[in-house]
C-alpha positions in Angstrom: 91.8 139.2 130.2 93.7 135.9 131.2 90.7 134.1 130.8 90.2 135.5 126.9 93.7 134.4 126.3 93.1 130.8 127.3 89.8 130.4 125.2 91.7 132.2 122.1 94.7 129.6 122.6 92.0 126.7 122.7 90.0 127.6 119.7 91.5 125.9 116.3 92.6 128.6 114.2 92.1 128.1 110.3 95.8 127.4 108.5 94.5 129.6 105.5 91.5 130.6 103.9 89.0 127.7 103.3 88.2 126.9 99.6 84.7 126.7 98.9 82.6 122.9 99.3 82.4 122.6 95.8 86.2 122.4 95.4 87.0 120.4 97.9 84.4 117.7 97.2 85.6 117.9 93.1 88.8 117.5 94.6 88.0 114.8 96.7 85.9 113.2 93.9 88.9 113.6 91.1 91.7 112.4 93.4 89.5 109.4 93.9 88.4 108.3 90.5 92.3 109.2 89.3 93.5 106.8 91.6 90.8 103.9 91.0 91.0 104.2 87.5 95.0 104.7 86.7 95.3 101.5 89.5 92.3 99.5 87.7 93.5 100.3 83.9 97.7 98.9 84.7 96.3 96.2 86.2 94.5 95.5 83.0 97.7 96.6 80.9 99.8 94.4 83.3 97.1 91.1 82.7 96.8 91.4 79.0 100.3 92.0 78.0 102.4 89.6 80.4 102.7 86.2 81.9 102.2 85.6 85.5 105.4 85.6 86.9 106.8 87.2 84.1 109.5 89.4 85.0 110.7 92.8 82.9 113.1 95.1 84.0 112.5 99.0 83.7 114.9 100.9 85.4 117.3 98.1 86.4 118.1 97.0 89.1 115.6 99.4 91.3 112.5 98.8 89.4 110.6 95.2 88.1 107.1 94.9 86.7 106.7 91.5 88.2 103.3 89.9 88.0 101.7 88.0 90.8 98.5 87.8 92.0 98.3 87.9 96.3 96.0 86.1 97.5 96.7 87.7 101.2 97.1 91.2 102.3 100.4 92.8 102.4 103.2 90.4 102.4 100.8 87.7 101.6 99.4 87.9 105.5 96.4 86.4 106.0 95.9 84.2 102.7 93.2 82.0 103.5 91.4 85.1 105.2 91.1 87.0 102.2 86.9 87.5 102.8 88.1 89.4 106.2 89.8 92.1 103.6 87.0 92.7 101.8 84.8 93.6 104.4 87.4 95.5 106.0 88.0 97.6 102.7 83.9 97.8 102.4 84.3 99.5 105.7 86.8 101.8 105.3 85.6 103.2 102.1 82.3 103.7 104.3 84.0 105.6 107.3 86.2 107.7 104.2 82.4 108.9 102.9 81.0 109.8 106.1 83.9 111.8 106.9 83.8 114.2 103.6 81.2 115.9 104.5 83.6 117.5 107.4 85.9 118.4 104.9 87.6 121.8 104.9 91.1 121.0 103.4 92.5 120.6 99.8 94.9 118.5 101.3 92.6 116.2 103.4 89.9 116.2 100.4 93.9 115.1 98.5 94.6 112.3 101.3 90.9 111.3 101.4 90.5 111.1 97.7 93.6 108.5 97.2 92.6 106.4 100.3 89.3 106.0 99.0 90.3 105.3 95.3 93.1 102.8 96.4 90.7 100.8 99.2 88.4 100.4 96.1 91.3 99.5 93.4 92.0 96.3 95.9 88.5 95.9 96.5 87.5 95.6 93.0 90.1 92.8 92.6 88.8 90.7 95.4 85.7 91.1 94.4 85.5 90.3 91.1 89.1 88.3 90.0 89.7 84.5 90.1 89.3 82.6 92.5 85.7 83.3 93.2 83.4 86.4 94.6 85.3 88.2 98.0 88.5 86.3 97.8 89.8 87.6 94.5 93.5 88.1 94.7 94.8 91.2 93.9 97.5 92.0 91.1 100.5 93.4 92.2 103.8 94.2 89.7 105.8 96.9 91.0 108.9 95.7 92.4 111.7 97.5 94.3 115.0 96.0 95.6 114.4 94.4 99.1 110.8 95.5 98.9 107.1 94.1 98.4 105.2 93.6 95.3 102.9 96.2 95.2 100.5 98.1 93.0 98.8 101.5 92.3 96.0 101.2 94.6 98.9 100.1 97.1 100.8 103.5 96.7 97.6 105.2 96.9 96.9 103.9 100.3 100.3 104.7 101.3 100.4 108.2 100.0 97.2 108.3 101.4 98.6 107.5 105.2 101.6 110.0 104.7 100.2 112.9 104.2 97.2 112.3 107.1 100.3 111.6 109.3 102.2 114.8 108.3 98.3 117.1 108.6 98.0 115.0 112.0 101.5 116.3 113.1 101.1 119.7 111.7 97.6 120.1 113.9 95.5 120.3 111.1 92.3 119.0 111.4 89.8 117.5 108.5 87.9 120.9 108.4 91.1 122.9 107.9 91.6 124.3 111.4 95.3 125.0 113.1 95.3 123.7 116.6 97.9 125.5 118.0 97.0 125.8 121.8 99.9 123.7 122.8 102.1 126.0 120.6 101.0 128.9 122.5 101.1 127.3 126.0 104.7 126.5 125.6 105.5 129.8 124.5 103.9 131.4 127.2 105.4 129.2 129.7 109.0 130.3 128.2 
């Protein structure tokens, strides 16, 4: 019977009823294009209607639309290196595919969805802006006191990291199973 216990407690248990495929993929899929295309159409808004460097004060003084292009990654890092980005956002949008077919979360197909739309927002830019093919530089115009420049694809990412940091914590895995063995070890040890 001891034995039964300890394979129960090791076996991931599902958080709450799995929604079908088709969901989660649409899911997937809609977060996605949402975040692509809402990042992809203020950039365009942002290029058309101001000056680079132009400044314009929204909710003064905790939020800017200030328009730069980066050249580097976050912070400017790595300006000169900006081909290396590319191909590292080439790859991660490759790894994010691969791994949807695991899916089993609205959540993960939520966090997998704005990842993937925000590494392709960036990607577009460094593809295809000035200066030339691979080392575009990316627009960025939100600004917070004491913060970066950043952008939507930017908060996607971000967003993106959060919540597979808070589904890591809570032991839920891409296919929606609870591990909760070490939950149940330390209450059997109390």
């Amino acid at each position: 019977m001891t034995d039964e216990l300890a394979a129960d407690a090791a076996r991931p248990v599902p958080s709450t009823p799995r929604p079908r495929r088709a969901v989660l993929l649409s899911l997937f899929a809609g977060f996605a294009v949402f975040a692509y295309l809402l990042d992809q159409l203020t950039k365009l808004w942002v290029t058309s209607s101001m000056v680079e460097g132009e400044r314009i004060p929204v909710l003064p003084p905790f939020l800017h639309w200030y328009f730069i292009r980066n050249s580097g990654a976050a912070f400017s890092i790595g300006e000169n290196v900006t081909w290396v980005f590319s191909i590292i956002m080439v790859g991660v949008s490759i790894a994010i595919l691969l791994q949807v077919r695991k899916l089993g979360s609205a959540w993960w197909s939520l966090a997998l969805g704005l990842l993937l739309g925000g590494a392709l927002g960036n990607l577009t830019d460094r593809l295809f802006r000035e200066p030339s093919f691979g080392m575009g530089h990316v627009v960025d115009f939100i600004q917070l006191p004491n913060f970066a420049i950043f952008n939507i694809a930017d908060s996607a990412v971000v967003s993106a990291v959060a919540i597979i940091c808070i589904l890591t914590l809570r032991g839920i895995s891409l296919d929606g199973s609870r591990h909760v063995a070490a939950h149940r070890e330390k209450a059997g040890d109390a």
